[in-house]
N, C-alpha and C positions, 0 to 999 in steps of 0.2 A: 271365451270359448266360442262365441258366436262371429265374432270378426273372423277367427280364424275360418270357421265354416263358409261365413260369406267369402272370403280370400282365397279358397279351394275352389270352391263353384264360380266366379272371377276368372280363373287363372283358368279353369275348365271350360268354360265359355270362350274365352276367348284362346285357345287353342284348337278349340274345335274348329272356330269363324276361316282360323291362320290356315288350317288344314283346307279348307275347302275353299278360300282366295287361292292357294298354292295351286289346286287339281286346277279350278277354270283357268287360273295363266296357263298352266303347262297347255290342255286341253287346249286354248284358242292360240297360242303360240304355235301350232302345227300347222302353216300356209302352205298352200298352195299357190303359186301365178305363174304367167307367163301369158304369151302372144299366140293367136292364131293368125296365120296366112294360107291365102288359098291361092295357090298360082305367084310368090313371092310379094302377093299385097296384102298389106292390113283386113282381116274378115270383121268387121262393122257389122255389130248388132248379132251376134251370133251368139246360142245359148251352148254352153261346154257344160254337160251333168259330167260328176264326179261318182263313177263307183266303188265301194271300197269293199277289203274282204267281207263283210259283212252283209255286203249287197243294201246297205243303206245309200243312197244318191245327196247330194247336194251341188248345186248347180250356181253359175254367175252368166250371165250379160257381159259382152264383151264392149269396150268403148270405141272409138272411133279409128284409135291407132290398133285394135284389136286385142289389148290387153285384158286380161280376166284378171279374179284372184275371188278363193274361196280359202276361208277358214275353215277351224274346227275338221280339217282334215285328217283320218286314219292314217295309222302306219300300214305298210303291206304293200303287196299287188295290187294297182288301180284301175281301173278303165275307162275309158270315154266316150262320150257319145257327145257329139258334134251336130250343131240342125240352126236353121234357119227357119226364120217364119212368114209362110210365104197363105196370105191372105186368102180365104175363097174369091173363085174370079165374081165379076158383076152375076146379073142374069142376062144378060146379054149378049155374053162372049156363050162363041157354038163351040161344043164339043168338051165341055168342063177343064178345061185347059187353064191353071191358076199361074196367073202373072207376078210374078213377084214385083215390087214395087220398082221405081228407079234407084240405080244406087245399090241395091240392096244384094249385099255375097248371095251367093250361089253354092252353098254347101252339096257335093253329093249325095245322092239318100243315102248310100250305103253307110255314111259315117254316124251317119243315127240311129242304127242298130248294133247289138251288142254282136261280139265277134267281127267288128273294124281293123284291130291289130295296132288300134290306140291304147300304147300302158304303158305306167309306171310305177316304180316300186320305191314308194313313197318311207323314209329312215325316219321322218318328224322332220320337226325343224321347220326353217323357213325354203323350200327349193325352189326349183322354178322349171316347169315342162314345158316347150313350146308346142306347139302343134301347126304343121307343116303340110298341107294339103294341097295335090297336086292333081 
């Protein structure tokens, strides 16, 4: 009688574990990537937030050819917001006018605010949005 009980709670345990290995694959199995260009080059260094219906963000760092990728991506209607980080200037420089560094894209402000007209409509899966700024 008592094997049998341990062998219930066994098989119960570890169905529960299988259930919830299954959600996180599905759940992190939902990519996002792709490229940003600004003026047909690679945007370096640039941060791409990810919003989803839900209005929860998550964001990635783009690499040097411009490539992002975020996981754990929602299904639905997405949107973007696009930005660069552009340093406060010295104290030195007159008229608070912030330099961005050498090298460093040039994103417009406006693609850092919501209502850009950066979206997509994210099925699951692995996809891949570029982003094309001009």
């Amino acid at each position: 009688m008592h094997c049998w009980i341990l062998t219930a709670c066994v098989v119960l345990v570890a169905s529960l574990l299988t259930g919830c290995d299954a959600e996180r694959t599905e759940r992190s199995s939902n990519v996002l990537s792709g490229h940003v260009a600004v003026g047909g080059r690679p945007a370096k260094d640039v941060t791409v937030i990810v919003r989803g219906p839900d209005d929860k963000e998550s964001s990635s760092l783009t690499d040097t050819t411009g490539f992002y990728r975020i996981e754990n991506v929602p299904t639905g209607k997405l949107t973007f917001l696009v930005s660069t980080f552009t340093p406060p200037p010295p104290p030195i420089v007159k008229g608070n006018a912030a330099v961005p560094p050498p090298g460093a894209t040039i994103i417009p402000a406006r693609f850092a605010r919501p209502g850009n007209d950066l979206q997509f409509n994210h099925t699951g899966g692995n996809q891949t949005y570029d982003i094309n700024i001009n």
